[in-house]
PDB file of N, CA, C and O in Angstrom:
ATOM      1  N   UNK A   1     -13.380   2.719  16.266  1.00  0.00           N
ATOM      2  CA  UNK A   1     -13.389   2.938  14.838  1.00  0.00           C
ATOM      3  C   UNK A   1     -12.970   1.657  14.122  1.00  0.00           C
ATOM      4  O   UNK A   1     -12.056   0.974  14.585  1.00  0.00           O
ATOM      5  N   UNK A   2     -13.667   1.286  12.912  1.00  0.00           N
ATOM      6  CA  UNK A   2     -13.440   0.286  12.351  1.00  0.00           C
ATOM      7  C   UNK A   2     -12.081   0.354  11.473  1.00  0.00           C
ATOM      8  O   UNK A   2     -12.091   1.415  10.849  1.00  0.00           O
ATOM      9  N   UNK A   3     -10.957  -0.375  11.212  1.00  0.00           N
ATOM     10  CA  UNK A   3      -9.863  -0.217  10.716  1.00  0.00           C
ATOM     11  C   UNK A   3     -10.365  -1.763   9.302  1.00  0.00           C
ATOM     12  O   UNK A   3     -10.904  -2.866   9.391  1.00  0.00           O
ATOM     13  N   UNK A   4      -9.663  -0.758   7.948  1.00  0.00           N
ATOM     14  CA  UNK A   4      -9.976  -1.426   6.968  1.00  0.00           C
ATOM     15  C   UNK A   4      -8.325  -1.894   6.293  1.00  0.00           C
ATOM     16  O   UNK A   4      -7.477  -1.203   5.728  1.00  0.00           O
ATOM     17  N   UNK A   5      -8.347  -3.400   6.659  1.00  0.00           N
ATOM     18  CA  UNK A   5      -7.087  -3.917   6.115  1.00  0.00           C
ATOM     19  C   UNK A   5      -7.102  -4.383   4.538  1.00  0.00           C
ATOM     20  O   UNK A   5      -8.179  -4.772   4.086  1.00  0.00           O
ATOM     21  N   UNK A   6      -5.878  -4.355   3.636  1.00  0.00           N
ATOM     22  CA  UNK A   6      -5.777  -4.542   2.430  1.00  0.00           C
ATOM     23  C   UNK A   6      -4.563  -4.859   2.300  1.00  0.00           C
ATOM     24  O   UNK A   6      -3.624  -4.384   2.938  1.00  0.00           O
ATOM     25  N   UNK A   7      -4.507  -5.921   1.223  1.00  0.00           N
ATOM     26  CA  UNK A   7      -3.261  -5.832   0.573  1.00  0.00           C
ATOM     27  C   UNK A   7      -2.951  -5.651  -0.753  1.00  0.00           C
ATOM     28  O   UNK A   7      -3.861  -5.966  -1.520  1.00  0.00           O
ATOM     29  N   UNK A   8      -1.932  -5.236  -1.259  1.00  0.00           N
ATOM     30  CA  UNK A   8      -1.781  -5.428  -2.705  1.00  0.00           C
ATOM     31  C   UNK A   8      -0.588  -5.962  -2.845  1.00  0.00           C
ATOM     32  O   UNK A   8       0.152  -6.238  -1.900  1.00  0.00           O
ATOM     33  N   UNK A   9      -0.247  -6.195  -4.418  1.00  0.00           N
ATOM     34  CA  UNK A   9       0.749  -6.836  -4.585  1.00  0.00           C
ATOM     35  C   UNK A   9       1.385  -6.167  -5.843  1.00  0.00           C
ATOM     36  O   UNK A   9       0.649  -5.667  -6.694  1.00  0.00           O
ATOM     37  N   UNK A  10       2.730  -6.150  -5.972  1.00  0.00           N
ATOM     38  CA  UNK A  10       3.320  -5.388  -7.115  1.00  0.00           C
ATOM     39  C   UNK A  10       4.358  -6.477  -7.627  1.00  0.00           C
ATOM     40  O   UNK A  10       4.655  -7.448  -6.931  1.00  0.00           O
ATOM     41  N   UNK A  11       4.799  -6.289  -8.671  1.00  0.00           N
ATOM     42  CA  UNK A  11       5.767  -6.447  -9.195  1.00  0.00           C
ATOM     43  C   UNK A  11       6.656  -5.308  -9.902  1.00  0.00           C
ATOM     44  O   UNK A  11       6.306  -4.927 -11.019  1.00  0.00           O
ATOM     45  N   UNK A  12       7.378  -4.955  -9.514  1.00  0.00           N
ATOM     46  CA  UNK A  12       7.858  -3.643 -10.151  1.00  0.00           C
ATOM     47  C   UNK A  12       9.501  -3.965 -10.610  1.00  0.00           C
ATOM     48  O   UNK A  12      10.102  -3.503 -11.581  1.00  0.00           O
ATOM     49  N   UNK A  13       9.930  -4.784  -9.710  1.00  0.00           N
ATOM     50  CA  UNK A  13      11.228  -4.736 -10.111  1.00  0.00           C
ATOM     51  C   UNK A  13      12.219  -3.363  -9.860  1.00  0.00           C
ATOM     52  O   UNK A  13      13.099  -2.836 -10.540  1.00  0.00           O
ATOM     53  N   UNK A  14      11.502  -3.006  -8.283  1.00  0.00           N
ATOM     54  CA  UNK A  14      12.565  -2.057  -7.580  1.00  0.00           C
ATOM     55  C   UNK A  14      12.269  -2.566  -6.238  1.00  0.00           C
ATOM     56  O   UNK A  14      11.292  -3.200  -5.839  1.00  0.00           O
ATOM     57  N   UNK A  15      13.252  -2.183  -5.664  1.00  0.00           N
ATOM     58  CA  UNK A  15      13.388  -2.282  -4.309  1.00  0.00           C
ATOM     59  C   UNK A  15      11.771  -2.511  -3.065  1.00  0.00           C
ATOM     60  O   UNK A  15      10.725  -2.424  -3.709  1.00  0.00           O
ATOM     61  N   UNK A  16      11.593  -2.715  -1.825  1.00  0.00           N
ATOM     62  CA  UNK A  16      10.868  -2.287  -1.195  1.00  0.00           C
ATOM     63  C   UNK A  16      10.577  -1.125  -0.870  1.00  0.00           C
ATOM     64  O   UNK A  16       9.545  -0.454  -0.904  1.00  0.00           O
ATOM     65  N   UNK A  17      12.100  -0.882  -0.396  1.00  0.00           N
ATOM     66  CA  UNK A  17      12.291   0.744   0.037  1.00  0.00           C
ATOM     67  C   UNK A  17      11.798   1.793  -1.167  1.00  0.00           C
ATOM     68  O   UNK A  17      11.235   2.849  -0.876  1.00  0.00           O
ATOM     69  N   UNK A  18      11.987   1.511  -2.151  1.00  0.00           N
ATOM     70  CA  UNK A  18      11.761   1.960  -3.033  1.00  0.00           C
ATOM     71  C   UNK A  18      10.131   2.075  -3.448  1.00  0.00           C
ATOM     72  O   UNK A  18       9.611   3.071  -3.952  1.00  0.00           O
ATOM     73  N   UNK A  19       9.834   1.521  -3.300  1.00  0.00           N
ATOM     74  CA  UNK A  19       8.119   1.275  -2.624  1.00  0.00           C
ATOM     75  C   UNK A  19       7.407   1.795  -2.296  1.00  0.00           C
ATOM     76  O   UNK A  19       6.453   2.382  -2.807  1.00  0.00           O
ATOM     77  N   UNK A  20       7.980   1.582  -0.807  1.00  0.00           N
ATOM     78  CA  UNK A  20       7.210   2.135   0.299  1.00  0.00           C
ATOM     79  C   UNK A  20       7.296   3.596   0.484  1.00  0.00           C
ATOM     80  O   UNK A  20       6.628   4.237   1.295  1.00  0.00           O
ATOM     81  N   UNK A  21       8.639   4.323  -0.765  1.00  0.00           N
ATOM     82  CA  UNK A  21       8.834   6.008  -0.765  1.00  0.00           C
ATOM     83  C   UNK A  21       7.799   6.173  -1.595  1.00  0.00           C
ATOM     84  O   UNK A  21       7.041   7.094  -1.289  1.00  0.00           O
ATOM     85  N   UNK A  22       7.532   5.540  -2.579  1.00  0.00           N
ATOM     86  CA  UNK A  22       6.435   5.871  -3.313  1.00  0.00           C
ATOM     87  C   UNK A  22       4.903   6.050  -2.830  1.00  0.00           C
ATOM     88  O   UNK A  22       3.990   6.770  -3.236  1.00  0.00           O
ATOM     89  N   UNK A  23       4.990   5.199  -1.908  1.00  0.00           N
ATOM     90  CA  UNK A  23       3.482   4.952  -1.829  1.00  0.00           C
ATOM     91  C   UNK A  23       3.168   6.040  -0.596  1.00  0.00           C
ATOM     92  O   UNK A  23       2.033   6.484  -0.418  1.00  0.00           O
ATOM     93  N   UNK A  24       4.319   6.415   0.235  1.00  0.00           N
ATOM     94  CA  UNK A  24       3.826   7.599   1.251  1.00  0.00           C
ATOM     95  C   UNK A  24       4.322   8.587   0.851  1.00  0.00           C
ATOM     96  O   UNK A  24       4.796   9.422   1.621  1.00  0.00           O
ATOM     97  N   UNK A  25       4.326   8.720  -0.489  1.00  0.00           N
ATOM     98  CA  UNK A  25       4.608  10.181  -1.327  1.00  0.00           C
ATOM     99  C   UNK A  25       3.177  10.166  -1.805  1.00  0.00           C
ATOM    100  O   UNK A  25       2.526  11.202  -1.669  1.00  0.00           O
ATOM    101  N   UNK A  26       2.532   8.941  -2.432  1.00  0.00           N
ATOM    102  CA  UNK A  26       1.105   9.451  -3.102  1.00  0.00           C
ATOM    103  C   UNK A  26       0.034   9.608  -1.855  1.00  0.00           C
ATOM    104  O   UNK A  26      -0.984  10.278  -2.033  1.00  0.00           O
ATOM    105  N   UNK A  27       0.284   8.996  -0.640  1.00  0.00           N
ATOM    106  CA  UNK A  27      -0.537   9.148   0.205  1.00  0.00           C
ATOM    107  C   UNK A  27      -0.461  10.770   0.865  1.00  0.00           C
ATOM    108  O   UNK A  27      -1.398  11.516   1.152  1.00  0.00           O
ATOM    109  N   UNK A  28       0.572  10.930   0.947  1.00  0.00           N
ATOM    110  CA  UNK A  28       0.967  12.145   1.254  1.00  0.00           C
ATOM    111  C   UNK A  28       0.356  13.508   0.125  1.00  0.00           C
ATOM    112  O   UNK A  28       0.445  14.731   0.229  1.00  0.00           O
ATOM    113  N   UNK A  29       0.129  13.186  -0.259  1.00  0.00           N
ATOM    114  CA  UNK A  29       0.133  14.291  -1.952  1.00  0.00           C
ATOM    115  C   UNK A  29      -1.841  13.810  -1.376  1.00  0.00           C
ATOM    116  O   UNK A  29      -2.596  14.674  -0.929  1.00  0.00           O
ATOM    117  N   UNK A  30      -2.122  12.816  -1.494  1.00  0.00           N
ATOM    118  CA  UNK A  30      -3.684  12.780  -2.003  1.00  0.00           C
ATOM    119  C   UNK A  30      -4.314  12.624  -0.400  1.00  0.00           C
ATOM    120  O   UNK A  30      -5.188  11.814  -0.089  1.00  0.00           O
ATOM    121  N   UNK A  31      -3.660  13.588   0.526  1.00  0.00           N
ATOM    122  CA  UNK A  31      -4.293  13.575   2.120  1.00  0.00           C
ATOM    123  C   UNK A  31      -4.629  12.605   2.602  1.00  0.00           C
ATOM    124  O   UNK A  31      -5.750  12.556   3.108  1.00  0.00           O
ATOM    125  N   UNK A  32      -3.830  11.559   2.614  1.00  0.00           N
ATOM    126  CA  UNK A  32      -4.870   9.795   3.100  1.00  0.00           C
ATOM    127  C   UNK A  32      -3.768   9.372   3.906  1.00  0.00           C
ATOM    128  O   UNK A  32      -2.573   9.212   3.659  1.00  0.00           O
ATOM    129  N   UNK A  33      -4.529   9.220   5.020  1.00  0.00           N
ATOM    130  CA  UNK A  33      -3.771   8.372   6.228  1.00  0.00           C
ATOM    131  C   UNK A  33      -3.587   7.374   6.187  1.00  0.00           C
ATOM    132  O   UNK A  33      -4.466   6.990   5.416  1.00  0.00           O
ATOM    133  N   UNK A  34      -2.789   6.168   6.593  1.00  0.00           N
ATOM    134  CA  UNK A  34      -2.678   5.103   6.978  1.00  0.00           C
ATOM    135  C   UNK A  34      -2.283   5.012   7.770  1.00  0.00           C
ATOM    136  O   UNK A  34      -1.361   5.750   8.117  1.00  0.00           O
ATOM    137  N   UNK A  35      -2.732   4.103   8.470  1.00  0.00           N
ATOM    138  CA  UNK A  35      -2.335   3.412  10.187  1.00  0.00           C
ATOM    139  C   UNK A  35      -1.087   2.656  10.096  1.00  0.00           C
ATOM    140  O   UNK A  35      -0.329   2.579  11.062  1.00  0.00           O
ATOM    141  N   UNK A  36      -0.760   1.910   8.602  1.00  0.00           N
ATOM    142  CA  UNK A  36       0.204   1.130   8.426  1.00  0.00           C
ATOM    143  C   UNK A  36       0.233   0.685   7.038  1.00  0.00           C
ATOM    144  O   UNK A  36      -0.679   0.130   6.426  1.00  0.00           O
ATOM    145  N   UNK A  37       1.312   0.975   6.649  1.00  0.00           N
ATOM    146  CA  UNK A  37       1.971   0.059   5.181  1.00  0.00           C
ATOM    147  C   UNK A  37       3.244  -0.428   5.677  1.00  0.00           C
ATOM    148  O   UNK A  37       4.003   0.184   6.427  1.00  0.00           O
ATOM    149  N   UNK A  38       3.390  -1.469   5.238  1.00  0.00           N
ATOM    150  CA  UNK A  38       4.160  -2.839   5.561  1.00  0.00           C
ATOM    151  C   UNK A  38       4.484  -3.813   4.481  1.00  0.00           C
ATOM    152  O   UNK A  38       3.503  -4.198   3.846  1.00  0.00           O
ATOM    153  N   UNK A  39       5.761  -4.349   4.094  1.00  0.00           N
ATOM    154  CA  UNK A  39       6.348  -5.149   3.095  1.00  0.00           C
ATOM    155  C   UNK A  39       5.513  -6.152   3.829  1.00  0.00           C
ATOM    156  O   UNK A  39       5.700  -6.145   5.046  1.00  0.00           O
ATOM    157  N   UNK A  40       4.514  -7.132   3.317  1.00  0.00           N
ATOM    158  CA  UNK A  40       4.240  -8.506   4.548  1.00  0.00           C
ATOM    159  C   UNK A  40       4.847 -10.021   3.930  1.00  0.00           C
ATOM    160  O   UNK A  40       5.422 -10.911   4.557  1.00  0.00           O
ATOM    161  N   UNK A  41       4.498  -9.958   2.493  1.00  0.00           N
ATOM    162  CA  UNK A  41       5.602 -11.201   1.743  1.00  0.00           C
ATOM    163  C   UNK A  41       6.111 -10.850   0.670  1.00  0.00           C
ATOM    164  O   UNK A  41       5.472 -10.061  -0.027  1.00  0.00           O
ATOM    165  N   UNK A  42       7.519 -11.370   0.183  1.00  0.00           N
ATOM    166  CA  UNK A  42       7.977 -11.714  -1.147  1.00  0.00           C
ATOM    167  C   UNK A  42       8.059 -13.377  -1.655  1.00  0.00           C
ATOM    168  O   UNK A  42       8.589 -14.345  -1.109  1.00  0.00           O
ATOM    169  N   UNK A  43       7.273 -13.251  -2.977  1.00  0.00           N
ATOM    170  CA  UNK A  43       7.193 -14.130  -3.706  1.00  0.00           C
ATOM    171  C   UNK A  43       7.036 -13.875  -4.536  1.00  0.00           C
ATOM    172  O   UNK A  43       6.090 -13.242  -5.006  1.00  0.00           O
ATOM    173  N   UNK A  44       8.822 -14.706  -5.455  1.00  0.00           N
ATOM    174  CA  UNK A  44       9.149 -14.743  -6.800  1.00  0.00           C
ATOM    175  C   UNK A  44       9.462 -13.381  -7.723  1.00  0.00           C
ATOM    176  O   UNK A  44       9.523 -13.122  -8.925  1.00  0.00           O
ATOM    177  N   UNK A  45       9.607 -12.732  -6.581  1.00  0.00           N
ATOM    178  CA  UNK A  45       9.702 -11.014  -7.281  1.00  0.00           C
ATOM    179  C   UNK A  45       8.465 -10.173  -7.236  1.00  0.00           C
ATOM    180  O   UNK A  45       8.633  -9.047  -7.705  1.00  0.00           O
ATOM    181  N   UNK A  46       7.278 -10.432  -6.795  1.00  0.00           N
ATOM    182  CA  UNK A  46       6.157 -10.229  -6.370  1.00  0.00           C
ATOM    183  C   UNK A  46       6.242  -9.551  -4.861  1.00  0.00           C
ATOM    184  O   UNK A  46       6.319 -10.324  -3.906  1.00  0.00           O
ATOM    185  N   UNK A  47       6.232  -8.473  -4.684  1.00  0.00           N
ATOM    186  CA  UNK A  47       6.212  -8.106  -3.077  1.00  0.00           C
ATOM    187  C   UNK A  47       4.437  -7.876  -2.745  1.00  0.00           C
ATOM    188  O   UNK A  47       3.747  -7.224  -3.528  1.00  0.00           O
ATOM    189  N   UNK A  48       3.949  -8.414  -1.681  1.00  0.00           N
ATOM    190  CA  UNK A  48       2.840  -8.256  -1.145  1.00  0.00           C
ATOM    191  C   UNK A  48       2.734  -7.373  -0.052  1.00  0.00           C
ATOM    192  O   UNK A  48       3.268  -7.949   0.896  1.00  0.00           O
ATOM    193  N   UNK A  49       2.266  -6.133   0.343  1.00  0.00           N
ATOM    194  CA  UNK A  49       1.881  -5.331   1.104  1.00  0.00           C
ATOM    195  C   UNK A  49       1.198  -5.375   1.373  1.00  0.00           C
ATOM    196  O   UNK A  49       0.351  -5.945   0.686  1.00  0.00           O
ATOM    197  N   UNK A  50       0.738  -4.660   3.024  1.00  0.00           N
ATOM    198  CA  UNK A  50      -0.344  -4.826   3.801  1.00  0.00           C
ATOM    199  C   UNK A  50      -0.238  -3.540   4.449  1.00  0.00           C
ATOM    200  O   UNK A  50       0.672  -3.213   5.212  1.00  0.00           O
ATOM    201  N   UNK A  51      -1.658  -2.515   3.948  1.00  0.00           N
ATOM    202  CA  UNK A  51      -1.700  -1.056   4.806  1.00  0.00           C
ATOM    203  C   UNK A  51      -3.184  -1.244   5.092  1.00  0.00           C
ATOM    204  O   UNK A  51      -4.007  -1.992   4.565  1.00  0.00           O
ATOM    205  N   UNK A  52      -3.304  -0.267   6.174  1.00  0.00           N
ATOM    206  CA  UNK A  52      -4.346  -0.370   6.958  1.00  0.00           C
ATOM    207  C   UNK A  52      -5.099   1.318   7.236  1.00  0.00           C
ATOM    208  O   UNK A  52      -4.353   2.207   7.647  1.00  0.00           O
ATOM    209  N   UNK A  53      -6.251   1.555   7.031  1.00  0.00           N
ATOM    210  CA  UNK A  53      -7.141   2.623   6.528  1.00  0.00           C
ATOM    211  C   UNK A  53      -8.276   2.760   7.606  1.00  0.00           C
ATOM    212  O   UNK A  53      -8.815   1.696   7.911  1.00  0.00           O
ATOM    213  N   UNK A  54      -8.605   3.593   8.065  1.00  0.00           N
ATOM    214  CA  UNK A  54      -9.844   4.126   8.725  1.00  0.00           C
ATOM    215  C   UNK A  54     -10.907   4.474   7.710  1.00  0.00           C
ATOM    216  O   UNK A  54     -11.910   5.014   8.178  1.00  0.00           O
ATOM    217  N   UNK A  55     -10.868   4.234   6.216  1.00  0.00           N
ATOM    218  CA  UNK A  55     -11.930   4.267   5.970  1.00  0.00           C
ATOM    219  C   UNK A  55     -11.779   3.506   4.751  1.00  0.00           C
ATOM    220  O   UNK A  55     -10.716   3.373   4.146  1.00  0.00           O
ATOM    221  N   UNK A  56     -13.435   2.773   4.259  1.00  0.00           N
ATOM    222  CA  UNK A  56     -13.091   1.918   2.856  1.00  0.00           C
ATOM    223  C   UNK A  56     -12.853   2.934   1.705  1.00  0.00           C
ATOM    224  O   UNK A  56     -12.412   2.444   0.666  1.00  0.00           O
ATOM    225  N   UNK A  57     -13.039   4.055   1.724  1.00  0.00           N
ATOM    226  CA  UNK A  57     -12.368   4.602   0.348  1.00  0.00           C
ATOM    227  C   UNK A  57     -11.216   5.045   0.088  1.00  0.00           C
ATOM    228  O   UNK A  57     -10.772   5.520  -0.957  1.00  0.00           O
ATOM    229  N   UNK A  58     -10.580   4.815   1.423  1.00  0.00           N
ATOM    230  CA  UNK A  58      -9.184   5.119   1.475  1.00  0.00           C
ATOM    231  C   UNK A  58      -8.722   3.912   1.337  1.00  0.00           C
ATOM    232  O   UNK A  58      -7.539   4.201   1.156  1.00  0.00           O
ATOM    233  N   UNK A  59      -8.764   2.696   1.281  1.00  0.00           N
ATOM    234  CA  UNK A  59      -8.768   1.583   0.825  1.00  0.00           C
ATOM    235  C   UNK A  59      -8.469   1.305  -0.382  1.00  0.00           C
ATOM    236  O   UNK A  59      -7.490   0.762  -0.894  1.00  0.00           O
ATOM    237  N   UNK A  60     -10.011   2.006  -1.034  1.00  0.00           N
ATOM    238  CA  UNK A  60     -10.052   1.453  -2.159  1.00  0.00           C
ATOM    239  C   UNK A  60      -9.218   2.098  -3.058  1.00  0.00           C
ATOM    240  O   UNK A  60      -8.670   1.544  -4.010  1.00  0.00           O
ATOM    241  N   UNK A  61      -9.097   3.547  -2.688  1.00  0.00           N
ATOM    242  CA  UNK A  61      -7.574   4.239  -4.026  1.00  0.00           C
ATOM    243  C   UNK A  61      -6.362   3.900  -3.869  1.00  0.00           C
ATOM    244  O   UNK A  61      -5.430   3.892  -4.673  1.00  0.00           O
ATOM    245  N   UNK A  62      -6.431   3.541  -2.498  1.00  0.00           N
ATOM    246  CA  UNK A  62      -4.965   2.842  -2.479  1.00  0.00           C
ATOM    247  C   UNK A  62      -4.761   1.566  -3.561  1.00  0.00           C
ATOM    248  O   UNK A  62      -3.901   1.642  -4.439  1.00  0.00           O
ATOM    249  N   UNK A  63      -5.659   0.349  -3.413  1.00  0.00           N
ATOM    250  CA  UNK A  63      -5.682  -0.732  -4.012  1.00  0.00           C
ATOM    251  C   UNK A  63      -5.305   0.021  -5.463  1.00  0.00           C
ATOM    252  O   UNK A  63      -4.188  -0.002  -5.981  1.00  0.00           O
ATOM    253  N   UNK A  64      -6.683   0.803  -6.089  1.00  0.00           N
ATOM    254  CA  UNK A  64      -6.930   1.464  -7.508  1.00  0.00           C
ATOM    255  C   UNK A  64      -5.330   1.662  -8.197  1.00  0.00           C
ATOM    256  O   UNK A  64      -4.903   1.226  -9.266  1.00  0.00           O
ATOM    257  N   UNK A  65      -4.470   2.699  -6.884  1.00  0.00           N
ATOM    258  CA  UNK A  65      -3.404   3.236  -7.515  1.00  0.00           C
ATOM    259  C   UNK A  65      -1.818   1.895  -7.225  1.00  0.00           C
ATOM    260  O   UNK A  65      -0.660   2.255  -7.437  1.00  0.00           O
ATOM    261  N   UNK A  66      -2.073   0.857  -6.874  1.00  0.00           N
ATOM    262  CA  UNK A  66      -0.942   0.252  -6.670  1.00  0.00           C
ATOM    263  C   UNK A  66      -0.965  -1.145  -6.471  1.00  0.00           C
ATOM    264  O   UNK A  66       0.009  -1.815  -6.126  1.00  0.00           O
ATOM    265  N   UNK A  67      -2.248  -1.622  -6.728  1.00  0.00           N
ATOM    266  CA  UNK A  67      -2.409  -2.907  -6.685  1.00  0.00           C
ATOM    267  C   UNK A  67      -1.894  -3.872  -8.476  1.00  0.00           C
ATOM    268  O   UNK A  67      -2.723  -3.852  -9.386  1.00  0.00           O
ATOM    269  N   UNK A  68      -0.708  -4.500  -8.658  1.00  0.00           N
ATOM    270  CA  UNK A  68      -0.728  -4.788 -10.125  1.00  0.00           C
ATOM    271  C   UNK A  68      -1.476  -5.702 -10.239  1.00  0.00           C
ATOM    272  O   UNK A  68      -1.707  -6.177 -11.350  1.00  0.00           O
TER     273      UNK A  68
END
């Protein structure tokens, strides 16, 4: 199976942890798997994440809902 990598990037001005509860609360709520979400860099208050999808439209709402 083809695995579809992405990243986004936020600035939010909360935590990682804080984050990463969010983002496997909406994944959780909107039935979408990920293989992996992962803090991968911080820069300048900018955190960059990297999750990984079995399919591109699970991809793409992820990006839609959390990419700033």
């Amino acid at each position: 199976m083809m695995r579809h990598a992405i990243e986004v990037t936020r600035e939010t001005g909360r935590s990682v942890t804080e984050d990463l509860g969010e983002m496997g609360a909406w994944l959780k709520k909107a039935s979408t798997q990920a293989q992996t979400v992962r803090a991968k860099q911080i820069i300048r208050g900018r955190v960059v994440y990297e999750a990984v999808f079995d399919t591109p439209a699970e991809a793409d709402r992820f990006i839609k809902r959390f990419d700033s």
